[in-house]
C-alpha positions in Angstrom: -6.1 9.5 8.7 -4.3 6.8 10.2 -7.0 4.1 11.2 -5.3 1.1 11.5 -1.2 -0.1 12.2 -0.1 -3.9 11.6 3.4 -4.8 13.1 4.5 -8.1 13.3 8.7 -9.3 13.7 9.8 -5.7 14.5 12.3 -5.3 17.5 10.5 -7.0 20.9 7.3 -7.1 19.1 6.5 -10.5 17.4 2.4 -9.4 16.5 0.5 -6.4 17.4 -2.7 -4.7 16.1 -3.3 -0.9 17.1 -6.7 0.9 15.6 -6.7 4.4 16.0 -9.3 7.2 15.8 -9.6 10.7 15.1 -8.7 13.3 17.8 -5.5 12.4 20.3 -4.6 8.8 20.6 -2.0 8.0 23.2 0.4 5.0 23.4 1.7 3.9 26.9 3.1 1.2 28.1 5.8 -0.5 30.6 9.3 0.2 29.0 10.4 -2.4 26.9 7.3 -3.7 25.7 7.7 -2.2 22.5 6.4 1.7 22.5 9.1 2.9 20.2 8.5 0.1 17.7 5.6 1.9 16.8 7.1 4.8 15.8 10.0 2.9 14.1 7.4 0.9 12.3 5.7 4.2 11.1 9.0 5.9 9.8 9.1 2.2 7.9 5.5 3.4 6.2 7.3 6.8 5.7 9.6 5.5 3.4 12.2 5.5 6.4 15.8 3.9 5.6 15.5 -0.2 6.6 17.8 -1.4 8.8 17.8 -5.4 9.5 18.7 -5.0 12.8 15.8 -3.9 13.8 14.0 -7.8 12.7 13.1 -9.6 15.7 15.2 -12.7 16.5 14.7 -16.0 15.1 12.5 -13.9 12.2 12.7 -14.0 9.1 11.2 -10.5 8.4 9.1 -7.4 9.6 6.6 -6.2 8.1 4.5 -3.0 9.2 1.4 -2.5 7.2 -1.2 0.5 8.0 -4.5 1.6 6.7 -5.3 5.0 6.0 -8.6 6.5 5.6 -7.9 9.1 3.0 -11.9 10.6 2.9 -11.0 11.7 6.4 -8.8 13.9 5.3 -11.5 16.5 4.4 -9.1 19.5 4.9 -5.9 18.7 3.4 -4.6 21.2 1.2 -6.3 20.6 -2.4 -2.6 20.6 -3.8 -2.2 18.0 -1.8 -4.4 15.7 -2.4 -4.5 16.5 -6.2 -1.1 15.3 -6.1 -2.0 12.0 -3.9 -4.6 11.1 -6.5 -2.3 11.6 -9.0 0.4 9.3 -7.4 -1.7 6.8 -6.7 -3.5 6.5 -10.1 0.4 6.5 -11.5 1.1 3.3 -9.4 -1.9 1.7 -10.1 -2.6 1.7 -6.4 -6.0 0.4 -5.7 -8.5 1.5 -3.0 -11.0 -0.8 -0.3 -14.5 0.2 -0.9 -14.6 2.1 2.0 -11.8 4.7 0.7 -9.3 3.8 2.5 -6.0 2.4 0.7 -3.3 0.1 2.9 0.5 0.6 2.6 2.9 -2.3 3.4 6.7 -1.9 4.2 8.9 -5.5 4.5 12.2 -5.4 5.8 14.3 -8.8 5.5 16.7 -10.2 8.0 18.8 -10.2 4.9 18.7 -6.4 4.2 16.5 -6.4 1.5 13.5 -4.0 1.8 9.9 -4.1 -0.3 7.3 -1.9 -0.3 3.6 -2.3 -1.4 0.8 0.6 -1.6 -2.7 -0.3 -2.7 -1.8 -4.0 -3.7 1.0 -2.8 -5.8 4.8 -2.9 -5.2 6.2 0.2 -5.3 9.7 1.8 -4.5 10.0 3.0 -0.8 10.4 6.6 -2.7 6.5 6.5 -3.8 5.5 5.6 0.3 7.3 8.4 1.3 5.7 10.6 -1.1 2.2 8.9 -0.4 2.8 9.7 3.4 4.5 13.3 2.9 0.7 15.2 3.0 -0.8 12.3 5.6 1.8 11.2 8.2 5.0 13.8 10.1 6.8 11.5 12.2 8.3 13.8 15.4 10.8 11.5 17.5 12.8 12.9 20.1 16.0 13.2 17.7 13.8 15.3 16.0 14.1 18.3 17.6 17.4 18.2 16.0 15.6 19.7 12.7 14.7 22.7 14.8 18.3 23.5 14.4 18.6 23.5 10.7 18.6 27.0 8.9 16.7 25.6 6.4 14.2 23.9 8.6 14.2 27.1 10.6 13.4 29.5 7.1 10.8 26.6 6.0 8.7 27.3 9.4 8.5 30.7 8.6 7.8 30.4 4.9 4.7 28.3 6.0 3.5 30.5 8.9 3.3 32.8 5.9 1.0 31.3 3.5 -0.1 32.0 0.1 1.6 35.2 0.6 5.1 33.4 1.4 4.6 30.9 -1.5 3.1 33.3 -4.0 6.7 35.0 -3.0 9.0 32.7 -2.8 7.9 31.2 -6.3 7.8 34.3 -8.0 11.9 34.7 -6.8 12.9 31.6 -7.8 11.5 31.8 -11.1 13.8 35.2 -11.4 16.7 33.4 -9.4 17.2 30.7 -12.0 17.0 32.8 -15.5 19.5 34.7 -13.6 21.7 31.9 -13.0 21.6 30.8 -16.3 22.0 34.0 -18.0 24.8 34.3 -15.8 26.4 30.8 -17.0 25.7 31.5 -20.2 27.4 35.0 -20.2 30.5 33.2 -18.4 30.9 30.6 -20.9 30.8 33.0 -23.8 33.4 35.4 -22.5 35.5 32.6 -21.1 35.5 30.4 -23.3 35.5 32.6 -26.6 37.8 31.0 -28.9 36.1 27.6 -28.1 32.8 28.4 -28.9 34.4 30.4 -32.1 35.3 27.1 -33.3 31.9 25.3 -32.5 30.0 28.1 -34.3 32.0 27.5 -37.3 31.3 24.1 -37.0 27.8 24.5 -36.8 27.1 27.4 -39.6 29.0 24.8 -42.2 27.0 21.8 -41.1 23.7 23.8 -41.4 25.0 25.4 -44.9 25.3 21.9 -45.8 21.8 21.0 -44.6 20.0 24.1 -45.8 21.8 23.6 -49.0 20.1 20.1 -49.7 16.8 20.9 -47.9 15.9 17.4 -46.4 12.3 16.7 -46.2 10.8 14.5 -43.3 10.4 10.8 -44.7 12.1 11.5 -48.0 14.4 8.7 -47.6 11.1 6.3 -48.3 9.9 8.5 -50.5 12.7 7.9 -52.7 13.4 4.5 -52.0 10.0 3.7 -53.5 10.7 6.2 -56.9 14.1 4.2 -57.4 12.0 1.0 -57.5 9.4 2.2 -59.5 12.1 3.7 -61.9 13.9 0.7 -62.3 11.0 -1.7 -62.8 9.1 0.5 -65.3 9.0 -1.8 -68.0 8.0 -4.9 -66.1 5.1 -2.3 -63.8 4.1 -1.1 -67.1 3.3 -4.3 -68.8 2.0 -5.6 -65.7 -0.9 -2.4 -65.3 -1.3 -2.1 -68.9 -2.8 -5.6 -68.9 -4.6 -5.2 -65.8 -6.1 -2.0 -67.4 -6.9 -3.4 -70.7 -8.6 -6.3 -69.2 -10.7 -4.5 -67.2 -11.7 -1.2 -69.4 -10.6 -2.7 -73.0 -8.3 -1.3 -75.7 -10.9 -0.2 -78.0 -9.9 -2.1 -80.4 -10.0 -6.5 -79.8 -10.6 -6.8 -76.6 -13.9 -6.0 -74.9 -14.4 -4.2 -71.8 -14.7 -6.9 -68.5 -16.8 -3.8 -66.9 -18.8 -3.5 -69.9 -20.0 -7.0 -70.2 -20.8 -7.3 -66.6 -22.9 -3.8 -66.3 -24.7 -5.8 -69.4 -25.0 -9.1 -67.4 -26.5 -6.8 -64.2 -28.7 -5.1 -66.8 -30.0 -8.0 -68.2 -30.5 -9.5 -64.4 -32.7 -6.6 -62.9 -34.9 -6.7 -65.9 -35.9 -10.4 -65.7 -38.5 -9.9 -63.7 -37.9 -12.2 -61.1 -37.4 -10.5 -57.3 -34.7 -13.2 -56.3 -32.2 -12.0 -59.0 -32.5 -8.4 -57.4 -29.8 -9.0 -54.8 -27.9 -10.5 -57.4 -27.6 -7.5 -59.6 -27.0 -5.1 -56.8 -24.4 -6.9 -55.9 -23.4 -7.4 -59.8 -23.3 -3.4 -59.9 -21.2 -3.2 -57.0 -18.5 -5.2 -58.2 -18.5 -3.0 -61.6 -18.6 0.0 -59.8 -15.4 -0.9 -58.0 -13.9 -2.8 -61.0 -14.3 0.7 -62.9 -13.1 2.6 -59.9 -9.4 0.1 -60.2 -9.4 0.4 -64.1 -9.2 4.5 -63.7 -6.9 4.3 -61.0 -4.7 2.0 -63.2 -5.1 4.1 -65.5 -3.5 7.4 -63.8 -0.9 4.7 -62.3 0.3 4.3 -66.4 -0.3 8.2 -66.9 2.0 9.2 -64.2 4.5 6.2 -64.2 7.8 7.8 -65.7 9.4 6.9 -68.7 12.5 9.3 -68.7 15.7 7.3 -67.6 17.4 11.1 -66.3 14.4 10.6 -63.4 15.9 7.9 -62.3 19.7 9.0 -62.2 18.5 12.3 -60.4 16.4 10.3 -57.9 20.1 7.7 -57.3 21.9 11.2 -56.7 19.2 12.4 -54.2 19.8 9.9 -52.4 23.3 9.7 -52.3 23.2 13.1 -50.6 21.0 12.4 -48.5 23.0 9.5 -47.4 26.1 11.8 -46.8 24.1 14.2 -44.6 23.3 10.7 -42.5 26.4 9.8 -42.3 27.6 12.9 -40.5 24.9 14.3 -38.6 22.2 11.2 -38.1 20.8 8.0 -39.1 18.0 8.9 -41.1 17.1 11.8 -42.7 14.6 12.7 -39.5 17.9 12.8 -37.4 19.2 15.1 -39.5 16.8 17.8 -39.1 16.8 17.5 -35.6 20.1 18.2 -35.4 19.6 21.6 -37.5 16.9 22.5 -35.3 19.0 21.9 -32.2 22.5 23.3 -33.8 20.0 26.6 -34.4 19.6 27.1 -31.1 23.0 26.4 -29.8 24.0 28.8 -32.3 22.5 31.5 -30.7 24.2 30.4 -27.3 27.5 30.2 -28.1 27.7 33.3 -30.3 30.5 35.2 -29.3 30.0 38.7 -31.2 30.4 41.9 -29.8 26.7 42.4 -29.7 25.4 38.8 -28.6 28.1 39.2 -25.4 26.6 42.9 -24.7 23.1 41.7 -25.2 23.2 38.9 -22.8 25.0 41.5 -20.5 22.1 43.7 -20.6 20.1 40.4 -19.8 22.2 39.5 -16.6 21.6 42.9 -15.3 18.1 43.2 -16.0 17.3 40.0 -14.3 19.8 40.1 -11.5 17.5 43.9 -10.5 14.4 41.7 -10.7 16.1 39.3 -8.8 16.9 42.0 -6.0 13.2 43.2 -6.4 11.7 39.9 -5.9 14.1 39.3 -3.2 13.4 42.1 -1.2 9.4 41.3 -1.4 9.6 38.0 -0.1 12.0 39.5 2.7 9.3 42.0 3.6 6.5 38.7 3.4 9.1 36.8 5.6 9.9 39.6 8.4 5.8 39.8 8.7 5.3 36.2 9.1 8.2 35.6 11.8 6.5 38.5 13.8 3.6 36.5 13.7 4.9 33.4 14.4 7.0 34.4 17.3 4.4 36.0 18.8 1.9 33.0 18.4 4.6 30.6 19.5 5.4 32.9 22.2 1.8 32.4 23.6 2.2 28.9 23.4 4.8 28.2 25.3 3.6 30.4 27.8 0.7 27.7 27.9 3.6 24.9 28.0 4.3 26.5 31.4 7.7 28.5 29.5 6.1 31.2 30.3 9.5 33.0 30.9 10.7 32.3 27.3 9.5 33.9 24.0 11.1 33.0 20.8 12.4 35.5 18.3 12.5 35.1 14.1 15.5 37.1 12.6 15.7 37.3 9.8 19.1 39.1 8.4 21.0 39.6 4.9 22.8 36.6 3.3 24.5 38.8 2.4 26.1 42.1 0.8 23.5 42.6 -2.5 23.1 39.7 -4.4 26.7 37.8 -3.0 24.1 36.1 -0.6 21.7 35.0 -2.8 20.2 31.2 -2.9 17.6 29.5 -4.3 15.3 30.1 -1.1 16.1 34.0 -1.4 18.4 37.0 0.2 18.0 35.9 3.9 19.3 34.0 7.0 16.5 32.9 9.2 17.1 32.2 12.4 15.3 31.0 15.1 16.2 31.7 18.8 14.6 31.6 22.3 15.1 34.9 24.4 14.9 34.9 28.1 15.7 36.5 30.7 20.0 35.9 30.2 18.6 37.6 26.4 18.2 35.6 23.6 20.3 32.6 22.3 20.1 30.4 19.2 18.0 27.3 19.5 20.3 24.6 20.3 22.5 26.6 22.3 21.1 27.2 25.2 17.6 25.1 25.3 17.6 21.9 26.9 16.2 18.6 25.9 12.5 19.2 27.3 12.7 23.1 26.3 13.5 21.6 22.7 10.5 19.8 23.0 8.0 22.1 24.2 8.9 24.3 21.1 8.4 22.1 18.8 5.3 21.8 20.1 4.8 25.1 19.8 5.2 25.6 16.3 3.4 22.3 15.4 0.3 24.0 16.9 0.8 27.5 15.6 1.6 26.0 11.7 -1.4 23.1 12.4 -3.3 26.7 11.0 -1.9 26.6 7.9 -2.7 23.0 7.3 -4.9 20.1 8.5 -6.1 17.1 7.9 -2.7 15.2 8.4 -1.5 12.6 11.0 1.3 13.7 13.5 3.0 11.2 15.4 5.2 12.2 18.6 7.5 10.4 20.5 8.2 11.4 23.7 8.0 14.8 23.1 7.1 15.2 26.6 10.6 13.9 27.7 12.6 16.2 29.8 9.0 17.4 31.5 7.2 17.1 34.5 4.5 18.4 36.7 2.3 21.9 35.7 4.8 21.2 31.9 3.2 17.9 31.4 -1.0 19.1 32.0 0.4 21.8 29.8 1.7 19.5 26.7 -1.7 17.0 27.0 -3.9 20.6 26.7 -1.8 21.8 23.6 -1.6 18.0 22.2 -5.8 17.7 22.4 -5.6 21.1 20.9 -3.8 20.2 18.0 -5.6 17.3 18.0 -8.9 19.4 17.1 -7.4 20.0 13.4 -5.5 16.7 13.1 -5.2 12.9 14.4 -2.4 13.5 17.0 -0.8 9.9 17.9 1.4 10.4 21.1 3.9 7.8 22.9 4.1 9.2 26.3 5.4 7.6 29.8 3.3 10.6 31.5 0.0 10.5 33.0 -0.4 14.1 32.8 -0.3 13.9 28.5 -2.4 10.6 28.4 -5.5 12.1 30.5 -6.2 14.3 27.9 -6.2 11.7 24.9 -9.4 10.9 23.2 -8.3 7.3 22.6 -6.4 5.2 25.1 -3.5 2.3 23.7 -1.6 0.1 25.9 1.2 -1.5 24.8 1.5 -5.2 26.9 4.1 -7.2 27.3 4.0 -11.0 28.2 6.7 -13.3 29.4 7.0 -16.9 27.2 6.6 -20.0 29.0 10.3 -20.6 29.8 11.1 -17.1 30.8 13.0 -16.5 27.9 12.9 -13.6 25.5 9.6 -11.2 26.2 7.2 -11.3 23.6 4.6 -8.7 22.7 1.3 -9.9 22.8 -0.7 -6.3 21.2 -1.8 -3.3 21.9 -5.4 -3.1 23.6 -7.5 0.2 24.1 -8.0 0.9 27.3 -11.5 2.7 28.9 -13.0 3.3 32.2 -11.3 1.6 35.2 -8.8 0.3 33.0 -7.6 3.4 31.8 -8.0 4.4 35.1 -5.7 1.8 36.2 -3.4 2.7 33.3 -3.0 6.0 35.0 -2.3 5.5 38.4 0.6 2.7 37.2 2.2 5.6 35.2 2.0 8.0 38.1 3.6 6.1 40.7 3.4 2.0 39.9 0.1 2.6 42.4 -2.4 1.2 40.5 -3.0 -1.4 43.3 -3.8 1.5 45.8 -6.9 3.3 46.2 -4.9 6.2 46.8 -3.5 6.1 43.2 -6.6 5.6 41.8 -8.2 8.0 43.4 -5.7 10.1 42.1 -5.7 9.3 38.9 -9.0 9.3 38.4 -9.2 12.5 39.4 -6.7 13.5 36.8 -8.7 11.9 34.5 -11.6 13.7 35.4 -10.1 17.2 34.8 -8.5 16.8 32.2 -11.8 15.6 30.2 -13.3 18.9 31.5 -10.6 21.2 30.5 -10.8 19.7 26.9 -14.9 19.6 27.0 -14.8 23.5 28.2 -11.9 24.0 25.2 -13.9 22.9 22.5 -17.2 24.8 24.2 -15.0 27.9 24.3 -13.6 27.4 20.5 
């Protein structure tokens, strides 16, 4: 939830502070004094494209910052917020004590954009991914998405659920093994003499390879047997005296371990506590001085003496060295490249039964493909009856009550020639009445536009919750019995998310659980207007706030009689909503 909104140098606003709460929260204000800016500054936190031109003048930059309360999002999907945890964690994005987290946008008069989320700069990519499950920005311009296929075919797929997902993942999957089986099949049959070539290529290189039969870190391995090899008189002499210092060479020399385990001996047996520590730590030293003398003493055992060990070990490596100097830099490379020219091997094999294999392949996938396709198509047709028919109810509340809209959902095509990543089908949206039924866009106006968009933001706030949704004006166009209608359906939706509305209609504010005024003051010198804030509103002031909208009469008791009484009616038909829910 959305609890707090900085903006400062954006457009005509030079400072303003909005707090907003749960429920409906309307914005309203005289035009110019900055209502839009809000939103603008919102699609900024979205990750929205920064334009300079939209830095006040004489600034130097905007910046919108807002607050979100993310433990108020009880009900967002679990997927969701997994996925918000996880993206904040990978940014290192920290949280205020009370749970919330603040995201900053900064635009410069220069062009150059920054972006911040939980005290950390981030790209403007991770705040619109942060803000994807929280905040869904609806201006007027976009109603235009209603008129997108794919935005059409998305409404549907989430009207239907589990069901629609479960489907439309379970397609894919088969959609893009097909594809590449496809590819693959193409390449080999197209491309046959090429990938001849490159097989033979590969086959030799591996002979080579499997010939020799590098070993991970051999290279070292033999690197330190050269040295050895070629210093073995000078490492011999060098351990032999170590060894015959320490364990004697039974002939003149004594043992060095012996005479100290006699010297420890003859310590612990004096009688005197204080030399106790001493001969413990006498008998440590011998035990580790006998330990090195064995040791050296397998070192001179196993240290070779045989001058053929040492040419075989030179021309080791100087095959090793050949293999590097084709296929890799070190021995490691080159067994990586075996293990990837394996596998390539068995793509570009061109045989008769490698080509009728993967032909068996295509067709086996591209039926699972039409199997899959035609169960998501039967999940699809049942969630665009459902959908029309809950959207059809709605905008018979959004006083449309002569329109219904209608899912069709029709072939891409003839079999498979149609098929995409999001399946078989066109989906189509369109609005029947009482001339029949036309594509959206076509024959719905600007308001109509609106009022369905509505709609299905009602009907798919079912299949989700928890989220902010910001409108813009989506009560332009409308009047009248239309507008009570939009407030009712905007509180409604407001019962399963925070619903933030900029509205120039009484009719919509009434019903808003939170009151914002946007105000605008003049500067001394009656120069450019400045924007003071935004202020909440209550009572008589709201009241007042009303009756200006409805006619400029909030100077008239008429007009605040009136508007009171709109007020009034509207808090009862939302109290008597929620009763009846």
């Amino acid at each position: 939830m959305l609890t707090e909104l900085r903006i400062s140098g954006l457009g005509v606003i030079d400072e303003a502070v909005a707090e907003f709460s749960p429920g409906l929260s309307v914005l309203t204000g005289e035009t110019g004094a900055g209502k839009t800016m809000v939103v603008t500054g919102l699609r900024l936190l979205a990750g929205g494209r920064a334009d300079p031109g939209r830095v006040r003048r004489g600034a130097d930059k905007a910046l919108v910052e807002g607050r979100f309360d993310l433990n108020a999002s009880a009900t967002m999907d679990a997927t969701d917020r997994r996925e918000l945890d996880e993206l904040l964690e990978n940014s290192d994005a920290e949280l205020d004590e009370d749970g919330s987290v603040i995201a900053v946008r900064r635009v410069g008069a220069d062009g150059r954009s920054r972006a911040r989320l939980g005290g950390r700069s981030v790209p403007a990519g991770t705040l619109a991914r942060f803000c994807a499950p929280v905040l869904a920005v609806h201006g007027q311009n976009d109603q235009l998405r209603l008129l997108r296929a794919d935005h059409q075919r998305d409404a549907v797929d989430t009207h239907g659920g589990d069901a629609a997902r479960s489907a439309l993942d379970a397609y894919r999957d088969s959609y893009r093994r097909w594809r590449e089986a496809e590819t693959s099949l193409a390449e080999r049959t197209g491309r046959a003499r090429e990938l001849a070539r490159e097989a033979d290529l590969l086959r030799m290189g591996l002979e080579e390879i499997d010939g020799l039969n590098p070993q991970p870190g051999e290279e070292a391995e033999l690197d330190a047997l050269i040295r050895r090899l070629t210093d073995s008189e000078e490492l011999r002499e060098i351990a032999g005296a170590a060894h015959g210092f320490l364990a004697g060479d039974g002939e003149s020399v004594e043992p060095v371990v012996g005479e100290l385990d006699q010297l420890r001996q003859r310590l612990a047996g004096a009688g005197d506590p204080a030399l106790d520590p001493i001969a413990t730590s006498i008998g440590q030293a011998v035990a580790a001085l006998g330990d090195a003398a064995t040791e050296l003493g397998l070192y001179l055992a196993e240290l070779p003496v045989d001058a053929a060990d040492l040419d075989s070990a030179l021309a080791r490596r100087h095959e090793l060295r050949a293999l590097t100097r084709k296929y890799g830099t070190d021995v490691d490379d080159v067994i990586a490249w075996a293990e990837k020219a394996r596998v390539r091997l068995t793509e570009v094999d061109t045989s008769d039964s490698a080509v009728a294999e993967l032909q068996s392949e295509v067709a086996g996938l591209a039926d699972e493909v039409a199997e899959r396709g035609a169960a998501l198509t039967k999940v699809r047709r049942a969630a665009g009856e459902d959908l029309a028919e809950r959207v059809s109810a709605e905008l018979a509340e959004l006083s449309m009550g002569g329109a219904r809209l209608a899912v069709r959902i029709t072939p891409a095509g003839d079999g498979l020639a149609g098929a995409t990543e999001s399946g078989l089908d066109d989906v189509a949206l369109e609005l029947e009445g009482p001339s029949g039924a036309v594509p959206l866009g076509k024959g719905a106006s600007g308001g109509e536009l609106s009022r369905v968009m509505l709609a299905l933001e009602v009907v798919l706030a079912e299949r989700s919750g928890g989220g902010t949704l910001v409108f813009d004006e989506v009560d332009a166009g409308v009047g009248g019995r239309a507008a009570l209608s939009i407030g009712r359906r905007l509180a409604s939706l407001a019962r399963t998310h925070q619903v933030i509305a900029v509205t120039h209609l009484a009719q919509v504010a009434a019903y808003a659980d939170t009151h914002l005024v946007v105000h605008k003051d003049t500067d001394a010198g009656g120069g450019s207007t400045v924007v003071s804030g935004v202020r909440p509103v209550a009572d008589s002031d709201r009241v007042t706030e009303l009756a200006r909208m409805l006619a400029g009469m909030e100077d008239t008791d008429t007009g605040l009689a009136h508007a009171r009484e709109l007020l009034e009616k509207a808090q009862r038909q939302k109290s008597q909503a929620q009763v009846d829910r």
